[in-house]
C-alpha positions as CSV (number, residue, x, y, z in Angstrom):
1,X,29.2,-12.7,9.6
2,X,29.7,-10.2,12.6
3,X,27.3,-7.0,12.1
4,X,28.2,-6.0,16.0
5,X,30.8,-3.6,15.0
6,X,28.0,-1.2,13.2
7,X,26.4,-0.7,17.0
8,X,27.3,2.4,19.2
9,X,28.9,1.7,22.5
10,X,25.3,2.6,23.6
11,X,23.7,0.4,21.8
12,X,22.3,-2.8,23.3
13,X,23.6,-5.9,22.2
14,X,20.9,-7.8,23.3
15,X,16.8,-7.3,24.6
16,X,15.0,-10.4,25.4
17,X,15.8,-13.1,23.4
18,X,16.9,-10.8,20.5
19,X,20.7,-10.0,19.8
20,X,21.0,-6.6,18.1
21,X,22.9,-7.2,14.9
22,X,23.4,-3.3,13.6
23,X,21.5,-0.4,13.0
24,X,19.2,0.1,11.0
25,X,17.6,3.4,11.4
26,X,16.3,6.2,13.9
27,X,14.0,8.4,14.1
28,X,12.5,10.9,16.7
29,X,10.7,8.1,18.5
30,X,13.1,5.2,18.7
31,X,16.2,3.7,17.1
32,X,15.4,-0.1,14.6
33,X,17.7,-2.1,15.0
34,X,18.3,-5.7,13.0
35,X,18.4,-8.3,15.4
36,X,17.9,-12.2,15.4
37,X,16.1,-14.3,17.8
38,X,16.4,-17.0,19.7
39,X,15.3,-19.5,16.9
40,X,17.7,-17.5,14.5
41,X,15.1,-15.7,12.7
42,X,16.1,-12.3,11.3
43,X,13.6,-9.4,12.6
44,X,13.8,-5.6,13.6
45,X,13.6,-4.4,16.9
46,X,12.4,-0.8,17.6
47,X,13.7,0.2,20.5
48,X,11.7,3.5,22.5
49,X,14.5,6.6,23.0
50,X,15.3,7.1,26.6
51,X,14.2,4.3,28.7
52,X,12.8,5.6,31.9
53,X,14.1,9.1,30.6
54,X,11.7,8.7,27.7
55,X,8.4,11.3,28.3
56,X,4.9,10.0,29.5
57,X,3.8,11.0,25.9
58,X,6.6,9.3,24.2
59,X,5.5,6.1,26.1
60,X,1.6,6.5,25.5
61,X,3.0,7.0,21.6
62,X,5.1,3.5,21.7
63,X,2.3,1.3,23.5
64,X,-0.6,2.6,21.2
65,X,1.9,2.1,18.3
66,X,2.6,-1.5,19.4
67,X,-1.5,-1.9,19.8
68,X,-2.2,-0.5,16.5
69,X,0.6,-2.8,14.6
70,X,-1.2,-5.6,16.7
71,X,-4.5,-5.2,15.0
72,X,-3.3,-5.5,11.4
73,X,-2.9,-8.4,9.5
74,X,-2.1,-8.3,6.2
75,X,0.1,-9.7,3.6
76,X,1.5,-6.4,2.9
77,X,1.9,-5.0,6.2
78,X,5.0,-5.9,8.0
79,X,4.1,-8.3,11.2
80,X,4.7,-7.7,14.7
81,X,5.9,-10.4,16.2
82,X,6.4,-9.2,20.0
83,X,5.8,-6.4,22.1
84,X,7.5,-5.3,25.5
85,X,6.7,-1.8,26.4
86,X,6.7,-1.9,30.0
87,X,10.3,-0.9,31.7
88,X,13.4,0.8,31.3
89,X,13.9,-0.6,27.8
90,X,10.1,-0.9,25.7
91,X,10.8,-2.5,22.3
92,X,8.5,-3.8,19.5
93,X,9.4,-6.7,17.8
94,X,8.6,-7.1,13.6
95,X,8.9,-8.9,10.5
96,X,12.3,-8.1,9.3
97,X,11.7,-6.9,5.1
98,X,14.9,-7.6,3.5
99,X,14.8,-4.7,0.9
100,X,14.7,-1.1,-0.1
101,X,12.3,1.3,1.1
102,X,10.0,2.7,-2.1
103,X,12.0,6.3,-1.4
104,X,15.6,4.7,-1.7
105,X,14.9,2.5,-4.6
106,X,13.5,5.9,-6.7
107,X,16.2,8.0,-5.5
108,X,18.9,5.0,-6.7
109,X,17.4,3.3,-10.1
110,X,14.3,6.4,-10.8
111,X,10.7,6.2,-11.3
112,X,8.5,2.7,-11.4
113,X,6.3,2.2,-14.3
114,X,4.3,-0.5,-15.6
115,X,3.8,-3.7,-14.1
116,X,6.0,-3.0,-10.9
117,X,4.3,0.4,-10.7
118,X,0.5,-1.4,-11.0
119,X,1.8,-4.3,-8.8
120,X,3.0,-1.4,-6.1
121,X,-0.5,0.7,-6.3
122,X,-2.5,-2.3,-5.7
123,X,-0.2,-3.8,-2.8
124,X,-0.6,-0.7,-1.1
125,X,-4.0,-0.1,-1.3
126,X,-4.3,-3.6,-0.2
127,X,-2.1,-2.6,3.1
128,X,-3.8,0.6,3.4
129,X,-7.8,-1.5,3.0
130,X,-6.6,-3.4,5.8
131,X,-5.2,-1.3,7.8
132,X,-8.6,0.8,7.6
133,X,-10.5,-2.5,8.3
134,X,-8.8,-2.6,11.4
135,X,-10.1,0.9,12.3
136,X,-7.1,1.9,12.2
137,X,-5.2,5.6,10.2
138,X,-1.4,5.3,9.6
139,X,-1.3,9.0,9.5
140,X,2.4,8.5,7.9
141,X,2.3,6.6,5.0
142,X,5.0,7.6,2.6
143,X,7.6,6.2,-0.1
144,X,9.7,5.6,3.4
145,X,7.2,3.7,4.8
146,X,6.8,1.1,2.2
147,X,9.7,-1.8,1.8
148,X,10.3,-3.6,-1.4
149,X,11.1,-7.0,-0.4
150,X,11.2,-10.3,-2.4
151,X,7.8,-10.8,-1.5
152,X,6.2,-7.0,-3.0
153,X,5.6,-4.1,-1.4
154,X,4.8,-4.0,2.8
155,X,3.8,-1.2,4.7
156,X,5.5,-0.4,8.0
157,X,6.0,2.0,10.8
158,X,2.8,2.8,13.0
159,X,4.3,4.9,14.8
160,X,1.9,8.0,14.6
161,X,-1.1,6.1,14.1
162,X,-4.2,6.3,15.8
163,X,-7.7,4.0,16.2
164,X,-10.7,5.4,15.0
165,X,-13.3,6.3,17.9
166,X,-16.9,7.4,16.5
167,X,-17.3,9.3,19.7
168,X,-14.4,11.7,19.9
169,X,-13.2,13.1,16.2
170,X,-9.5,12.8,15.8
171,X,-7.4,15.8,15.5
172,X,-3.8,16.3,14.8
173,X,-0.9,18.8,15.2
174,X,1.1,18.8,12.1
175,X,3.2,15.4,12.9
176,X,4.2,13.7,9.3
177,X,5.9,14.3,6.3
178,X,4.8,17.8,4.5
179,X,5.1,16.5,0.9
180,X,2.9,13.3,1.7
181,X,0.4,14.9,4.5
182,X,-3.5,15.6,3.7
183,X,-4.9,19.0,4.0
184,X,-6.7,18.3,7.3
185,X,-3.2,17.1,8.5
186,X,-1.9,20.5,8.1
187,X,-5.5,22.6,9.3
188,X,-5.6,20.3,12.0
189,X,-8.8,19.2,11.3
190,X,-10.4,16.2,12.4
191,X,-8.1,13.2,10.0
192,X,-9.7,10.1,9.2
193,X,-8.8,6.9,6.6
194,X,-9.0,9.7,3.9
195,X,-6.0,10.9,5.2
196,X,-4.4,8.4,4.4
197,X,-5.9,7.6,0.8
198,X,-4.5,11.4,0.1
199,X,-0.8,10.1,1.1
200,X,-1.1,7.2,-1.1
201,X,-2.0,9.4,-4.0
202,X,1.2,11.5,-3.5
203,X,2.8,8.5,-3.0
204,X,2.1,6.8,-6.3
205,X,2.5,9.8,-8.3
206,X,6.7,10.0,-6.3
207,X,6.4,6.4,-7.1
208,X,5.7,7.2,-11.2
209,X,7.9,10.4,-11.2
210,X,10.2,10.5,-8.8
211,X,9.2,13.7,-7.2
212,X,6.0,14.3,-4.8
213,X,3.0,16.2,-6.1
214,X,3.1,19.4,-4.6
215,X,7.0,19.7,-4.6
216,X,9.7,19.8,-2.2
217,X,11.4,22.4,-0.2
218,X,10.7,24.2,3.6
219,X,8.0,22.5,5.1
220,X,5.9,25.6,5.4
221,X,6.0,26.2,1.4
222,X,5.1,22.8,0.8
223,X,2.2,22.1,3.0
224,X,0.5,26.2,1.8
225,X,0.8,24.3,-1.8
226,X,-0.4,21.0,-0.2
227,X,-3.8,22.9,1.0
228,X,-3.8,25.3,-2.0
229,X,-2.2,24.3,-5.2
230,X,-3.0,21.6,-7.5
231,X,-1.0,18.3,-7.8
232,X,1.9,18.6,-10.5
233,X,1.2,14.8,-11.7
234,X,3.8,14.9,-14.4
235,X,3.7,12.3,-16.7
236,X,1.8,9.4,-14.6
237,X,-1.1,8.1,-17.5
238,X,-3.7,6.2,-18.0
239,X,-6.5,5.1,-15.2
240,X,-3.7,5.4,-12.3
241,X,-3.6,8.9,-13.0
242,X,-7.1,9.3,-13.2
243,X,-7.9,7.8,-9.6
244,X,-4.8,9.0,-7.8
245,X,-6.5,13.0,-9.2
246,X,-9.6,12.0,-7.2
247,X,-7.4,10.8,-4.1
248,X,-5.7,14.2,-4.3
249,X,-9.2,15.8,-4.0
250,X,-8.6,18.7,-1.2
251,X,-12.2,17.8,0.3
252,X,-11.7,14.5,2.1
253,X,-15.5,13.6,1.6
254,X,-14.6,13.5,-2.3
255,X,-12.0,11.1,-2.4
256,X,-12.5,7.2,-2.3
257,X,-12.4,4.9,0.4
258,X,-8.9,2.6,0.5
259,X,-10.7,-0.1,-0.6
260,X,-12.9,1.4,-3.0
261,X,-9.3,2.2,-4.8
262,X,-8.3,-1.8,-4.5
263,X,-11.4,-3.1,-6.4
264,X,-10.7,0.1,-9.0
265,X,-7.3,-1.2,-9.1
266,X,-8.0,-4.4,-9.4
267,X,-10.7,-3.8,-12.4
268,X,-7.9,-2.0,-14.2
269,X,-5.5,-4.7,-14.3
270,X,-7.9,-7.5,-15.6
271,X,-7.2,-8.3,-18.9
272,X,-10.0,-7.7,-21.7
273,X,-12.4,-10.8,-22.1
274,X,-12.0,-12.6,-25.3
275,X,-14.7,-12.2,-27.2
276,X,-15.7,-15.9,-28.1
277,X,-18.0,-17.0,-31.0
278,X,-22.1,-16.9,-30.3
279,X,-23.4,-20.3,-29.4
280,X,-25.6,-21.5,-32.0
281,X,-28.7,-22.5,-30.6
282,X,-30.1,-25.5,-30.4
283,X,-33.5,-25.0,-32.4
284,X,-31.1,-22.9,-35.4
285,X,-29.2,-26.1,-35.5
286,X,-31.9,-28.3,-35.9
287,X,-33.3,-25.9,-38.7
288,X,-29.9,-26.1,-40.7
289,X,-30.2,-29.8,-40.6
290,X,-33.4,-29.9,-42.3
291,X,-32.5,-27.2,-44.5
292,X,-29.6,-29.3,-45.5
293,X,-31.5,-32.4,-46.1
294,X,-34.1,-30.6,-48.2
295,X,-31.4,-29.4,-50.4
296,X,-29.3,-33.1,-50.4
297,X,-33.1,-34.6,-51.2
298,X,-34.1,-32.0,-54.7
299,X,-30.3,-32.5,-55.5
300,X,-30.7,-36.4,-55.7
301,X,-34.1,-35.9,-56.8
302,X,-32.8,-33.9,-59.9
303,X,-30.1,-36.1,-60.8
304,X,-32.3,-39.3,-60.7
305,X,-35.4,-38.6,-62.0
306,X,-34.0,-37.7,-65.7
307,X,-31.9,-41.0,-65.8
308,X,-35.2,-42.8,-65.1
309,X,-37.2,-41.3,-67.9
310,X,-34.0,-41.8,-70.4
């Protein structure tokens, strides 16, 4: 099958080993494309806008994003397979998710619920608990930002996030998505992994009702009801609704850790223990025995001793 003709006459049609296949999506950092490599494995290919054109900043963004995507391994986190972000062309080479994102599949078929809901909340925290582990914030993550493949939900797109250094507090202009960014996001207050707990709480409750917690609309009405409003939760139930209220908490210190949500998560979804029959022990056996041969003795006892005095 040809996919070439969905590529812009400036569009490459090949980087490194990797022949561009067709668009997949842009963004204001760089154009993913679908490509497949040299062995003929399908991946995407993020390609940084501009080339040499492209800002100083634009190119610190795209080597710390390739150094952050480097660092986390997880099952549900897409991988990166390459990097090249030196030259007229810098590109980052990843696993290639052959799915919907979480937005498009509740925009198309509506809200998740039961098991594909519980299987998508603890997926993600397990991304997120990684990601974390790694010292790393995603600073982005969204119903966009999470593909449905064959294999569960993956987390992708690093593109805004940052390593944690003890020594310098992290700050941020407002760079995100308004419906899914923290309080601190939008103060511009120093954003750690709580940040991105809070946007996994908004996420999940999209996930459960198809709309965001604090609404949608201009970006300036959502994020004044993001830092002063509380969550609309709709009808999400049960413990998930319970722990996404606490990752909603406006006060970062308040909500939990990533994965303090994955072994909550995980707690949630065991099944009740069967509640098996007492052992009897050993000494109450032993005392039924002889109980039993007491009675078995007076019972033959009764039934001879009148037959011998007959």
């Amino acid at each position: 099958m040809h996919h070439d003709t969905t590529l812009g006459p400036d569009d490459p049609r090949r980087l490194g080993d990797y022949a561009m296949l067709k668009r997949l999506g842009q963004g204001g950092q760089g154009v993913v494309y679908l490509a497949r490599s040299g062995q003929g494995e399908l991946v995407t290919v993020k390609l940084l806008r501009g080339g040499w054109a492209a800002s100083q900043r634009a190119r610190t963004r795209f080597v710390k994003e390739a150094a952050a995507a480097r660092r986390v391994a997880a099952p549900h986190t897409a991988r990166m397979l390459e990097a090249r972000v030196t030259g007229d062309r810098p590109y980052i080479v990843s696993e290639y998710v052959d799915g919907p994102s979480l937005q498009q599949l509740v925009d198309q078929e509506g809200p998740l619920a039961g098991v594909p809901l519980r299987k998508l909340a603890l997926r993600t925290a397990g991304a997120l608990s990684a990601i974390h582990r790694a010292e790393i914030v995603h600073r982005d993550f969204k119903p966009g930002n999470v593909l449905l493949g064959a294999g569960g939900a993956k987390v992708i797109d690093f593109g805004i996030a940052r390593a944690l250094d003890s020594a310098t507090p992290m700050t941020t202009s407002p760079i995100g998505t308004p419906a899914y960014m923290s309080p601190e996001q939008i103060e511009e207050e120093p954003v750690g992994p709580q940040s991105d707990v809070f946007a996994w709480g908004a996420t999940m409750v999209f996930a459960a009702t198809g709309r965001p917690p604090f609404g949608l609309g201009p970006s300036a009405a959502v994020m004044r009801r993001v830092t002063e409003r509380a969550p609309d939760l709709g009808e999400l139930k049960g413990p998930l609704r319970d722990l996404v209220e606490r990752c909603l908490d406006k006060n970062p210190a308040a909500r939990p850790s990533a994965s303090q949500l994955l072994r909550d998560l995980r707690a949630d979804a065991k099944p009740a223990p069967e509640t098996k029959p007492e052992r009897i022990p050993a000494y109450r056996w032993r005392m039924m025995v002889a109980l039993a041969l007491v009675v078995g003795i007076g019972f033959a006892l009764g039934v001879l001793l009148p037959a011998g005095n007959s």
